[in-house]
C-alpha positions in Angstrom: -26.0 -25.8 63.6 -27.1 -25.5 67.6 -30.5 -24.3 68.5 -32.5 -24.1 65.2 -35.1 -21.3 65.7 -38.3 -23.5 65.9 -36.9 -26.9 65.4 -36.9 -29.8 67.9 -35.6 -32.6 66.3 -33.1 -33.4 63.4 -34.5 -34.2 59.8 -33.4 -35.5 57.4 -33.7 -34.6 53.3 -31.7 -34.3 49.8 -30.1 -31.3 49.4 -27.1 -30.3 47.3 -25.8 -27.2 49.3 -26.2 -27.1 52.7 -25.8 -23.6 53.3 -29.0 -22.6 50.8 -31.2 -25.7 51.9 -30.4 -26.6 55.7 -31.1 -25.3 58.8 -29.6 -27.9 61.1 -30.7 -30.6 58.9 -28.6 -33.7 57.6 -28.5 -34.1 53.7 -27.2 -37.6 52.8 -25.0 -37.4 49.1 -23.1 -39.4 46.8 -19.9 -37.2 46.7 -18.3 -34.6 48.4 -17.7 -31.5 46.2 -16.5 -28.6 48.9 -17.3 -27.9 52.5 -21.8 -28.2 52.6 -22.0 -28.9 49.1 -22.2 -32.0 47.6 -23.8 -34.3 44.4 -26.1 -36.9 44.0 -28.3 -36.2 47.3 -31.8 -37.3 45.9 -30.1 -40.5 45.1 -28.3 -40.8 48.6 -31.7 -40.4 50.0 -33.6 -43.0 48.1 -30.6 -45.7 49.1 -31.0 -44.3 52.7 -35.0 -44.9 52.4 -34.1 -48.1 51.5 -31.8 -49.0 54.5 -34.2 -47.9 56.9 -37.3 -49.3 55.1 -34.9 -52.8 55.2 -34.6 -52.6 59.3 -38.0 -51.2 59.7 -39.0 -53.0 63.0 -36.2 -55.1 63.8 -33.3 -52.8 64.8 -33.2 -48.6 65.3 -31.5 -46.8 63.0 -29.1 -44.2 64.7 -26.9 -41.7 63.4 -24.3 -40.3 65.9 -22.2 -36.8 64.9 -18.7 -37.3 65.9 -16.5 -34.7 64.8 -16.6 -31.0 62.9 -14.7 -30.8 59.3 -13.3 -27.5 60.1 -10.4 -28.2 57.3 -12.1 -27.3 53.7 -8.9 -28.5 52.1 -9.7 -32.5 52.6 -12.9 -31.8 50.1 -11.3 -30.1 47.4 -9.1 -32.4 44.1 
């Protein structure tokens, strides 16, 4: 999502369905269940914690966007 009314900056927190619980955020989780809804995100977010709490100091941690899902097909079994 571009221009977030009142947000300068990317955050990012669990949440399960992104369309209920983001606005332009990143949710990390442990499995894909359909386009912006997912499983398992408190979980993915401790282990990203973890990561960054790991490199804390020595290296950045980036996160770079590279491409739009537009097909809703490759999430579904």
């Amino acid at each position: 999502m571009l221009e977030v009314p009142e947000r300068s900056g990317i955050l990012i927190h669990p949440a399960n369905d992104a369309a209920k619980e983001l606005q332009g955020c990143i949710a990390p989780v442990t499995s894909i269940t359909a386009m912006g809804r997912g499983t398992g995100s408190r979980a993915a977010m401790r282990k990203v914690l973890e990561a960054y709490d790991s490199f804390r100091g020595k290296n950045p941690v980036i996160i770079t966007v590279t491409k739009e899902v537009s097909d809703e097909s490759k999430f579904t079994e």
